[in-house]
C-alpha positions as CSV (number, residue, x, y, z in Angstrom):
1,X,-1.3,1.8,34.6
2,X,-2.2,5.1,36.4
3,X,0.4,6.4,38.3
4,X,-2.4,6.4,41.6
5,X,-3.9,2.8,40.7
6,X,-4.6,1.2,43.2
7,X,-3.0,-2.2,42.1
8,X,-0.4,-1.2,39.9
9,X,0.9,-4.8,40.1
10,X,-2.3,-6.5,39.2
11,X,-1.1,-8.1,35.8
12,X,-2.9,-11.7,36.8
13,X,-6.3,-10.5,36.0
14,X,-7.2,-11.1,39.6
15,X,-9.3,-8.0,40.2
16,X,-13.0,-7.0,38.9
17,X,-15.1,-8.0,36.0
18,X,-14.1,-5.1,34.4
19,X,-11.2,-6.4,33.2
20,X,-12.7,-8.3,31.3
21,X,-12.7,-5.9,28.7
22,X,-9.4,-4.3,28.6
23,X,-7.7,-7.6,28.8
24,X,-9.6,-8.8,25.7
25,X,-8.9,-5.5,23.9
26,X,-5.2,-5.7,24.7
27,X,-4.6,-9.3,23.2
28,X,-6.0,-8.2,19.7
29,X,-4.4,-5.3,19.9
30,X,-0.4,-6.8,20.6
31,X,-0.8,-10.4,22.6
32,X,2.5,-11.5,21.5
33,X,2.0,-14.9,20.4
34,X,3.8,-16.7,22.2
35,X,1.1,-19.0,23.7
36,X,-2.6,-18.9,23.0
37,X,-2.8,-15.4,21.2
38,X,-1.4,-13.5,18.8
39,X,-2.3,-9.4,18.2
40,X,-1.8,-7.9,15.1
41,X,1.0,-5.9,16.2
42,X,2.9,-8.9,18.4
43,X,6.2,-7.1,19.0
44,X,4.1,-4.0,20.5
45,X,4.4,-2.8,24.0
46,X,1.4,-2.5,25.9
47,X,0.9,0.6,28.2
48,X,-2.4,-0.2,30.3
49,X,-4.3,2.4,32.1
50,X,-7.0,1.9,34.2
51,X,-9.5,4.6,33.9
52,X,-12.6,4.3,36.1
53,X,-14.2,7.6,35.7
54,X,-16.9,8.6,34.0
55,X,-17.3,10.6,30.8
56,X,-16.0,13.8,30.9
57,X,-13.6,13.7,34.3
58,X,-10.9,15.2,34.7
59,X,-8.9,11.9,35.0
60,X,-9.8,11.6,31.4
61,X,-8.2,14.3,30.2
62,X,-5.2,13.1,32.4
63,X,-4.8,9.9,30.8
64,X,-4.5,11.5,27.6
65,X,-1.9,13.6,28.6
66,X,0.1,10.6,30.7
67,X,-0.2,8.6,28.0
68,X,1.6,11.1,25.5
69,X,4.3,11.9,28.1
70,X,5.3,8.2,28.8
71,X,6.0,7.2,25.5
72,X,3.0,5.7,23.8
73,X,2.9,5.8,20.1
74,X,-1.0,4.9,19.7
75,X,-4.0,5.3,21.9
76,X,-6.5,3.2,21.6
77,X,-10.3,3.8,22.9
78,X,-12.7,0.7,23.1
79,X,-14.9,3.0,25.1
80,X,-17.4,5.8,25.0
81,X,-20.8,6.8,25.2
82,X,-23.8,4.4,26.1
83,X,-24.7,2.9,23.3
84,X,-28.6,2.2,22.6
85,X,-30.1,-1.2,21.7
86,X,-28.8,-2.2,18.2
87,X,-32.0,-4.1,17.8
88,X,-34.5,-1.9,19.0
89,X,-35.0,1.1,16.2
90,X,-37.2,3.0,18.4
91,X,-34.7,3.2,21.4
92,X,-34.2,7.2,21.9
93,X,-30.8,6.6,22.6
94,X,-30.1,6.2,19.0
95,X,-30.7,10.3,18.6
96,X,-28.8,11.6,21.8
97,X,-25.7,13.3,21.2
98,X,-22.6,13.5,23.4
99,X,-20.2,16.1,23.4
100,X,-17.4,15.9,23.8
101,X,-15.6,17.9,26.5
102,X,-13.5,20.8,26.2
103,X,-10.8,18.9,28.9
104,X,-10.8,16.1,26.9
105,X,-10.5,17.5,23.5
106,X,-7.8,19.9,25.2
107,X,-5.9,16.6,26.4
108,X,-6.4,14.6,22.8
109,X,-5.2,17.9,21.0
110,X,-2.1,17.7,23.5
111,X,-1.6,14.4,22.8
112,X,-1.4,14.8,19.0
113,X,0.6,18.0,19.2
114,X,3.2,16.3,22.2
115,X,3.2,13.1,21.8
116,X,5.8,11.2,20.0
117,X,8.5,13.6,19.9
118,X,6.2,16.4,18.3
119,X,4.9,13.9,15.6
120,X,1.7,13.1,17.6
121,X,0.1,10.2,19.3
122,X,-2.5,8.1,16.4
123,X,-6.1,7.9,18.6
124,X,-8.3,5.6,17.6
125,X,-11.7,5.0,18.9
126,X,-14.1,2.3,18.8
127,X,-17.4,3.8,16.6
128,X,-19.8,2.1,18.6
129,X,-22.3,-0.8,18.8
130,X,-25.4,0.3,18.9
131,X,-26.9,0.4,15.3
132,X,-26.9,4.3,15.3
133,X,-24.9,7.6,14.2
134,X,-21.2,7.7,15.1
135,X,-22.0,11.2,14.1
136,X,-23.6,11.4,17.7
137,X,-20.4,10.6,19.6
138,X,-18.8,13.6,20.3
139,X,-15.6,11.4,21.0
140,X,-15.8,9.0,18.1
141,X,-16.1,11.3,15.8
142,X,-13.7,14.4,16.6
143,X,-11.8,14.9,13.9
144,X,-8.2,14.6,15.2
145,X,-8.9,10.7,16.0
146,X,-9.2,7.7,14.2
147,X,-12.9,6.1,14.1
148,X,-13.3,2.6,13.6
149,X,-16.0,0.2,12.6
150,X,-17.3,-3.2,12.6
151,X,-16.9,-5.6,9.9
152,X,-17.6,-9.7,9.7
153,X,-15.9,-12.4,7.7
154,X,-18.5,-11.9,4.8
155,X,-17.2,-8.5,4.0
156,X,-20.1,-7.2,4.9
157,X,-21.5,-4.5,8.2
158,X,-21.3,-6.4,11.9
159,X,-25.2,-5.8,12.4
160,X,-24.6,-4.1,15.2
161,X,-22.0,-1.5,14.2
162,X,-22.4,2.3,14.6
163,X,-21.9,4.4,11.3
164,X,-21.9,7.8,9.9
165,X,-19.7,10.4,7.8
166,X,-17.1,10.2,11.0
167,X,-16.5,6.5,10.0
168,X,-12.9,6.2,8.8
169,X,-12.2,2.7,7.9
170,X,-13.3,-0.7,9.1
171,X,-12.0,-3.6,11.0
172,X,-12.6,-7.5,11.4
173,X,-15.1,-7.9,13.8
174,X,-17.9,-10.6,15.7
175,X,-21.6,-10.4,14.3
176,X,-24.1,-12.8,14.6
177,X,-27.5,-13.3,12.2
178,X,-30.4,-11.8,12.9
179,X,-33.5,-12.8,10.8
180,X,-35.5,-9.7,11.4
181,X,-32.9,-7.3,9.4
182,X,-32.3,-10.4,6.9
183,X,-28.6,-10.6,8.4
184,X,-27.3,-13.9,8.0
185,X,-24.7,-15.8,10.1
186,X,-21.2,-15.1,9.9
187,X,-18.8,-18.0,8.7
188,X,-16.9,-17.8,12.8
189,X,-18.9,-16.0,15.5
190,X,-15.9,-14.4,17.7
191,X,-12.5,-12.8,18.0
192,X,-9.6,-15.4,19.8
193,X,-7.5,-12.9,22.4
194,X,-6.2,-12.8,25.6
195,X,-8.5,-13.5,28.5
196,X,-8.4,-13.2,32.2
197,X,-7.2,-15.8,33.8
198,X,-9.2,-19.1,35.1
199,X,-13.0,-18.3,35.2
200,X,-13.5,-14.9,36.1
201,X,-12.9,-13.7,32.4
202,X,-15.6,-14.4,28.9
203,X,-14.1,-18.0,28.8
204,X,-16.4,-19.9,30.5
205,X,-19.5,-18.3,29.0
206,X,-22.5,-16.7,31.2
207,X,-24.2,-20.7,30.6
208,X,-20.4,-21.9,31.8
209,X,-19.8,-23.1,28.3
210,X,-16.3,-23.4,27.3
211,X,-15.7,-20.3,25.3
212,X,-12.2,-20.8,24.2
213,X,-9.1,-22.5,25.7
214,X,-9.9,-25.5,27.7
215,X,-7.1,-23.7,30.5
216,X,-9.4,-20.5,30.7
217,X,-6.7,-18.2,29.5
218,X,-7.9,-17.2,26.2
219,X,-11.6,-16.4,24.8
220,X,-12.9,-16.7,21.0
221,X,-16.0,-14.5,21.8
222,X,-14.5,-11.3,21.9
223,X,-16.1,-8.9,19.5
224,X,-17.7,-5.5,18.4
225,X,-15.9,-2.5,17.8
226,X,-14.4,-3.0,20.9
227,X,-12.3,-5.5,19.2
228,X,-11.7,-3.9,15.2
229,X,-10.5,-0.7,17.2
230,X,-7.3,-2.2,18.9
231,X,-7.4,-4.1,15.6
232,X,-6.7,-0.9,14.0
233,X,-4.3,0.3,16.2
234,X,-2.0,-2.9,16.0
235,X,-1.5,-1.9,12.5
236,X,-0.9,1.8,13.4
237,X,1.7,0.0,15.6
238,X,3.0,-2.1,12.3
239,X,3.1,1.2,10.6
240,X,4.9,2.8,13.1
241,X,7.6,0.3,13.1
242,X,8.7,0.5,9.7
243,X,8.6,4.0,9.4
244,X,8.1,5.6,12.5
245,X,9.0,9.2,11.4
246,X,5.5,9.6,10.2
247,X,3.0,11.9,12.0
248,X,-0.2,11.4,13.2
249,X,-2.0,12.7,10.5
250,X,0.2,10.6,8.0
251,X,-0.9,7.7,9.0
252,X,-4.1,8.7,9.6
253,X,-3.9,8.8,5.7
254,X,-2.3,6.5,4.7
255,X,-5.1,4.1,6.7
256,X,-7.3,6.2,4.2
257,X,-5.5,4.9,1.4
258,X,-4.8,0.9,2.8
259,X,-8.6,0.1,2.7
260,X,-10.3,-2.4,0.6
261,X,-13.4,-1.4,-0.7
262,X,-15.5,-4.5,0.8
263,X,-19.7,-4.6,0.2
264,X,-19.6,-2.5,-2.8
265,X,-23.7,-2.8,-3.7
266,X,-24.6,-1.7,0.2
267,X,-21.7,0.4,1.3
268,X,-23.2,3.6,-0.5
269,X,-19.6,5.0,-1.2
270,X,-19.8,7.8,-2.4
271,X,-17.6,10.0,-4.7
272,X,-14.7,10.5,-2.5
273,X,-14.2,6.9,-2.0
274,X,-16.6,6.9,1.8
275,X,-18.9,4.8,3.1
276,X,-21.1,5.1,6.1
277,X,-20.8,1.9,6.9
278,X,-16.9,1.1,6.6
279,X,-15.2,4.7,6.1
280,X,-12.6,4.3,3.3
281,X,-13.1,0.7,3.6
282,X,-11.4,-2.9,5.4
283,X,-8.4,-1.9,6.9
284,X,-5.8,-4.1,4.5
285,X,-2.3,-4.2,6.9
286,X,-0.4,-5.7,4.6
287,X,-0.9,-2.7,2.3
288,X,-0.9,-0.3,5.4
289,X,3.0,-1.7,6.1
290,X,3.8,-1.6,2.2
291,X,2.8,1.9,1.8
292,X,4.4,3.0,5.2
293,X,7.9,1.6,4.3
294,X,10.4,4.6,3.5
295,X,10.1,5.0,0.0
296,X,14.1,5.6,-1.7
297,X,15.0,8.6,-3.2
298,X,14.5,8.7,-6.5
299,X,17.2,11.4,-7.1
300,X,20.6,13.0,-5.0
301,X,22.8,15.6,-5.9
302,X,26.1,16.3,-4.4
303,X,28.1,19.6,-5.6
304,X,30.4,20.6,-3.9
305,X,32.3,24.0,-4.5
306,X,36.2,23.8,-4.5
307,X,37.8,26.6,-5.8
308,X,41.2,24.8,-6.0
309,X,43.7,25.5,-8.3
310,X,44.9,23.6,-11.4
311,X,48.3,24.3,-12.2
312,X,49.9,24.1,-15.2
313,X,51.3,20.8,-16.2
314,X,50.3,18.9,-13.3
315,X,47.5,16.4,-12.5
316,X,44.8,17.4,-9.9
317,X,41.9,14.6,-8.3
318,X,38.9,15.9,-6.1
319,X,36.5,13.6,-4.7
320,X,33.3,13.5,-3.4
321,X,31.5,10.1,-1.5
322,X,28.0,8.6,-1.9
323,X,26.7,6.9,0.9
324,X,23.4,5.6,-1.1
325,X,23.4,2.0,-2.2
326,X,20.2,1.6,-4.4
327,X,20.9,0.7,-8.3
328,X,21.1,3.8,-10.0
329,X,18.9,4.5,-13.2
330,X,21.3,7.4,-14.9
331,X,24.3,9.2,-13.5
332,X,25.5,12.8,-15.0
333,X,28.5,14.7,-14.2
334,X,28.6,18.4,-13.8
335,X,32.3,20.6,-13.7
336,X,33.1,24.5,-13.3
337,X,36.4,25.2,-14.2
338,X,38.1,28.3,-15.2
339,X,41.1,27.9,-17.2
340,X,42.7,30.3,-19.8
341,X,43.0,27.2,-21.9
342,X,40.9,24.9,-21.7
343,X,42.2,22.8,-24.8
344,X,45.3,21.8,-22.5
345,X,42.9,19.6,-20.1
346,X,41.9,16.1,-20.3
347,X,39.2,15.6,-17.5
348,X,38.1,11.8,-16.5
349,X,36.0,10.7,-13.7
350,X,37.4,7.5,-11.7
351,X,33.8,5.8,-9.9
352,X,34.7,3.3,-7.3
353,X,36.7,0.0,-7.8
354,X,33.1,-1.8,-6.5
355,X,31.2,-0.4,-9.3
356,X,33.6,-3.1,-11.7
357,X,33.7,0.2,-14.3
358,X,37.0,1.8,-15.5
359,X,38.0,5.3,-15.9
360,X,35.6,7.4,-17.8
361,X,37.1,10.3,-19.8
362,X,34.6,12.9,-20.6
363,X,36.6,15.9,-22.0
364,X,39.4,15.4,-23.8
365,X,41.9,18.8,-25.3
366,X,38.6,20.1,-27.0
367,X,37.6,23.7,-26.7
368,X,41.2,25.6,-28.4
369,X,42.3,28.5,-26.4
370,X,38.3,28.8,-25.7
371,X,38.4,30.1,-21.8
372,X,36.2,28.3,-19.1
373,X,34.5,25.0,-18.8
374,X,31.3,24.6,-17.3
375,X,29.5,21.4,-18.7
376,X,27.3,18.7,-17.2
377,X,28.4,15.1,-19.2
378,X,24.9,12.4,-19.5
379,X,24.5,9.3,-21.2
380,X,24.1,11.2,-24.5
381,X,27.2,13.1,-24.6
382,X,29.3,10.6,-22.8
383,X,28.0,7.3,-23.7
384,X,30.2,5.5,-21.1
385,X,28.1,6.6,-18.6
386,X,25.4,4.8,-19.2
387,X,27.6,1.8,-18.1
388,X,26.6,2.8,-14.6
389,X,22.9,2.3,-15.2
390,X,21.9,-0.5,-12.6
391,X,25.2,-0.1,-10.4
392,X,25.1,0.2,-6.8
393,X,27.5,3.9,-6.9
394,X,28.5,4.1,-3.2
395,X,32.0,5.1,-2.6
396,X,34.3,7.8,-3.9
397,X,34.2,9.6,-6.8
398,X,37.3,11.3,-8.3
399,X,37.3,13.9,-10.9
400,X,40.5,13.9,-12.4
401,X,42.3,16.8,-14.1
402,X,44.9,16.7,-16.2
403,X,47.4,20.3,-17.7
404,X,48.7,18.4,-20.7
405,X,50.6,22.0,-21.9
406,X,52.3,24.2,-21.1
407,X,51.8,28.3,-20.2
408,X,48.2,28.2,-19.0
409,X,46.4,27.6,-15.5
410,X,43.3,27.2,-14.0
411,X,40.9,26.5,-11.0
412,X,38.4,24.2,-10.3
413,X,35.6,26.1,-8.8
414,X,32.7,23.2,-8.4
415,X,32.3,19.3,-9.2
416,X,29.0,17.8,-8.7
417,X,27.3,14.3,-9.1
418,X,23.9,13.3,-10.1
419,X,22.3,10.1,-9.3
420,X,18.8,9.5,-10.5
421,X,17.2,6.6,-9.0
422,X,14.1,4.2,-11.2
423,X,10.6,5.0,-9.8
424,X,9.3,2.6,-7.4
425,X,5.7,1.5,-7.3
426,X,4.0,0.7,-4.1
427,X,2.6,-2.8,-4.3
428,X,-0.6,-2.9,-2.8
429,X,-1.8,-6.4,-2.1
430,X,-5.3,-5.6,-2.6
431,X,-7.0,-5.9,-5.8
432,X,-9.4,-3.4,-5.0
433,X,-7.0,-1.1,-3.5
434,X,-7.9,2.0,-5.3
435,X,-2.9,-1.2,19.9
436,X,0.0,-1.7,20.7
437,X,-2.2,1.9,22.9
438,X,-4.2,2.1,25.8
439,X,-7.3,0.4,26.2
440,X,-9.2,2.7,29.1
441,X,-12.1,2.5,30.7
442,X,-14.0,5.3,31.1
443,X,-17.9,4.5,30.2
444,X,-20.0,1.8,30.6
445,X,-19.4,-0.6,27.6
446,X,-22.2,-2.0,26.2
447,X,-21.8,-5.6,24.7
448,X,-22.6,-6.3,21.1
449,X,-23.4,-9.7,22.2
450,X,-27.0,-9.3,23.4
451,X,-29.6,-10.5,21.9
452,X,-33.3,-9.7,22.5
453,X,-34.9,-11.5,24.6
């Protein structure tokens, strides 16, 4: 909530119909499930703000900017410009554009710079309902936010969402048929979220039809991209979760790459993979969490210079420790040494007693009076280590020395390990795979609902 809202305690849904909306938007977003709804992100924490300005205010800017200093992770904007009649092609409010404000860009540009620790707040905003250009909206489509459209349960367009080349990727949605565009009825009508509570809220409907819970706490009417934007951002939240390192623009791409490429005859996608109409394509979050998830290193090296000496006769150990635990695909071994003899040393490496694997020799009284050692031992010219192939290698590691003669000495100057690690492929659980934020109100928001009369 704003720091100067009047009710700052009002978390009943007892105050004015426009709260409706951000109520609504907040259960999709992260309603945690454990009575009537369940968001996509459930485990999210909300951060409301009431924003009651109009476009452009200063208080816009400022919730921005409060947002991204108390902690929110994602920001998420089911609000915007006046949208014109989806219906009505002839509506001149299909060809006005909005700016958008130099405060406001100011603030979101602070908030993807600031927020999170210097990783950057994810926006997302809601592209629009009204059948027209999300090109338009200045706010929609700046280019350091996330725009999000309108999708049904046919894979197909809601009828009445915006689109454009600012579309980014697309999210389950209402929709409704419409026999003069040839749009058919969708298979389920709304979205099931939170509500306010008793009747002030959707649930009863404007006819004082039951419109979800038979209690009044929870609605199944919700829709248009007032509902696929939170949508979107409760994944941004999942994403966020399991990796939460990433910055803004990361996972700005990564949505880019978790799409399913739904309505492939009408989406017009063109050679870099966009449509108008759904961005990248259906937001998969399944395959947004998957490709988000830390992926492990698929190589360390540890060398580690010791310049110790080996004395003559005697039996020297130097150690190093891996902390890693994934199953290693190879292991090689890599020694300095200067010795005036280097035939007088029998070198073995001891791994850890978890690794099951005995003592490995790899150099043996070779070499003569031949001064100086420096060698890296594989698979190839030390078979035995290919027993580690597979092994979890955390632990110490000793490199052994042994002065098996007398006269000559030495110094071990470096001994190094290298792990390589098998490459892991993403799995991406689409076959076509090539908010837990702020839900302010700042504009009129038009619903997709209406019908002509």
């Amino acid at each position: 909530l704003r720091i100067d809202d009047p009710r700052p305690k009002d978390t009943f849904g007892t105050g004015p119909d426009g709260d409706n909306h951000g109520t609504a938007c907040a259960g999709v977003a992260c309603a945690n499930g454990i009575h009537g709804a369940s968001g996509v992100a459930p485990k999210a924490k909300l951060i409301p703000i009431r924003l009651a300005s109009g476009l452009g205010s200063l208080q816009e800017a400022e919730a921005f900017r409060w947002a991204a200093d108390n902690g929110a992770d994602v920001i998420s904007c089911s609000w915007g410009p006046p949208d014109g009649d989806w219906w009505d092609k002839n509506d001149p409010t299909h060809r006005q554009k909005v700016a958008l404000p130099a405060s406001t860009r100011l603030a979101m540009d602070y908030a993807t710079q600031k927020g999170r620790s210097g990783k950057g707040c994810v926006i997302l905003f809601a592209a629009g309902n009204g059948n027209e250009s999300v090109d338009n909206d200045g706010y929609a489509s700046y280019e350091k936010i996330i725009a999000v459209t309108a999708c049904n349960d046919r894979g197909t367009r809601s009828v009445y969402s915006d689109f454009g080349k600012a579309a980014w990727c697309a999210f389950p949605s209402n929709d409704f048929g419409y026999p003069p565009f040839n749009h058919p009825d969708p298979l389920t009508n709304g979205i099931w979220t939170t509500d306010r509570m008793g009747k002030a809220g959707y649930n009863p409907d404007e006819q004082g039809h039951t419109a979800g819970d038979s209690a009044f706490s929870y609605t199944n009417s919700f829709g248009g991209t007032s509902s696929s934007c939170p949508g979107a951002a409760g994944v941004a939240a999942l994403v966020l979760s399991v990796n939460p390192g990433l910055k803004w623009l990361e996972v700005k791409e990564l949505f880019k790459q978790a799409c399913e490429k739904i309505d492939p005859q009408e989406g017009k996608y063109d050679s870099q993979g966009h449509s108008p109409k759904y961005g990248y394509g259906r937001l998969n979050a399944r395959t947004a969490v998957e490709l988000a998830k830390p992926k492990p290193k698929s190589e360390i090296i540890i060398n580690r210079r010791f310049d110790a000496p080996i004395p003559d006769m005697q039996t020297v150990s130097f150690s190093l420790e891996i902390a890693e635990t994934t199953p290693v695909e190879s292991l090689t071994v890599s020694v300095d040494i200067q010795h005036t003899y280097i035939g007088d040393l029998v070198i073995s490496l001891l791994p850890p007693a978890e690794t099951g694997i005995s003592t490995v020799t790899l150099y043996s009284r070779t070499g003569g009076a031949t001064k100086n050692l420096k060698q890296t031992f594989d698979a190839i010219t030390t078979p035995a280590l290919s027993k580690f192939s597979g092994k979890q290698c955390n632990g110490v590691w000793a490199l052994q020395i042994e002065d098996v003669a007398a006269q000559d000495f030495g110094t071990l100057v470096s001994f190094g390990l290298n792990l390589s690690f098998p490459h892991v492929d993403q799995i991406l659980f689409s076959p076509n795979t090539k908010k837990s934020g702020t839900t302010p109100h700042a504009a009129k928001v038009k619903s997709p609902n209406k019908k002509p009369k």
